[in-house]
C-alpha positions in Angstrom: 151.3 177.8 84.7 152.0 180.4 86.9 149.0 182.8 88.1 148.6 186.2 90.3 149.1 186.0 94.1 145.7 186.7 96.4 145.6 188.9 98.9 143.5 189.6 101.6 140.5 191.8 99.9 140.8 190.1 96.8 137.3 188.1 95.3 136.0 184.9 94.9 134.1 183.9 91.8 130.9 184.4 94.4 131.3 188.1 95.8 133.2 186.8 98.7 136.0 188.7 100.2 139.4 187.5 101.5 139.4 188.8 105.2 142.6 187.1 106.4 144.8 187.0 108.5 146.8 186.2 105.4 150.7 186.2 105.7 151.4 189.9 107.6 155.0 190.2 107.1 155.0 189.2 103.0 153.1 192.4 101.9 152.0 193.0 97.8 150.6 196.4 96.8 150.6 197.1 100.2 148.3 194.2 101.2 149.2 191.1 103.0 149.1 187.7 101.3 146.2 185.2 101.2 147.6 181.8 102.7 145.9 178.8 102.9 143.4 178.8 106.0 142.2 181.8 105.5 138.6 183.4 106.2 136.5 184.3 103.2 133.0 186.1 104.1 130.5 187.4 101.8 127.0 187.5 100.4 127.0 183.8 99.5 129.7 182.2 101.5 129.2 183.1 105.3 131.9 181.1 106.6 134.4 179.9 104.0 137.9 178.8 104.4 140.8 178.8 101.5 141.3 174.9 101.2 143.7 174.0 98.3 146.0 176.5 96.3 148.1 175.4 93.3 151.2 177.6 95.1 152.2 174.3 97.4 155.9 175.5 96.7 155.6 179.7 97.5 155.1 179.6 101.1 154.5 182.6 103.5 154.7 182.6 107.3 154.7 178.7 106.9 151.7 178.3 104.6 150.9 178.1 101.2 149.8 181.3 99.2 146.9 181.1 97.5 146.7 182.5 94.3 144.0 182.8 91.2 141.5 180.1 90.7 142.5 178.3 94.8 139.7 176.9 96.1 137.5 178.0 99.1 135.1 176.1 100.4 132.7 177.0 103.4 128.8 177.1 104.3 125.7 179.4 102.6 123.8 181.7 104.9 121.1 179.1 105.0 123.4 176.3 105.9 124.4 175.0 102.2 127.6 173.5 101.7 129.5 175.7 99.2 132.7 175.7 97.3 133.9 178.5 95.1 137.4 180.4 93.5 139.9 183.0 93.9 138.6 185.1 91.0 140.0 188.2 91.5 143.4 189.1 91.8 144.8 192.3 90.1 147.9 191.8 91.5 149.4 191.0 88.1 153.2 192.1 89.1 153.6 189.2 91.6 153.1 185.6 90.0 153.7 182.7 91.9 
C-alpha cells in the first residue's frame, strides 16, 4: 500500500526529528527527502539512524526514501538500545 514520503523534520512515533542530510536535490514542500541512513535526534532517541523503509523501489540520490511507518533504530540518552517509526509525515501529496 502506498504511504506519504518523509522528510527531513518530519517525526518519529518517539518525538524524534529527521535531521538529514536526506536527498538535497529531490525536494517536497520545500524540504528535502528522508533516505535511508539518515540521522534522527530527539528526546528519546539520541543517536538514531533510518534502517529499513518499505520504498526499496523510489530511490533518491542513490538511496531509498523513507516514508510513513520506516523504521529507525538508534541508542537512548542513557545508553538503551531503541527502535521506533516514521510517524509523522503530512506530506500527503507525494506517496511513494
Amino acid at each position: 500500500m502506498p504511504t506519504p514520503v518523509a522528510t527531513i523534520a518530519n517525526l518519529t512515533a518517539t518525538g524524534d526529528v529527521i535531521i538529514g542530510p536526506g536527498a538535497l536535490t529531490t525536494m517536497v514542500k520545500g524540504l528535502p527527502v528522508a533516505c535511508m541512513g539518515d540521522a534522527v535526534a530527539g528526546p528519546l532517541c539520541v543517536a538514531g539512524v533510518i534502517t529499513m523503509t518499505t520504498a526499496i523501489n523510489k530511490l533518491a540520490k542513490g538511496r531509498p526514501t523513507a516514508c510513513l511507518g520506516s523504521i529507525v533504530t538508534g541508542v537512548s540518552p542513557i545508553g538503551i538500545p531503541i527502535s521506533t517509526a516514521v510517524l509523522v509525515c503530512p506530506n500527503v501529496n507525494e506517496i511513494v
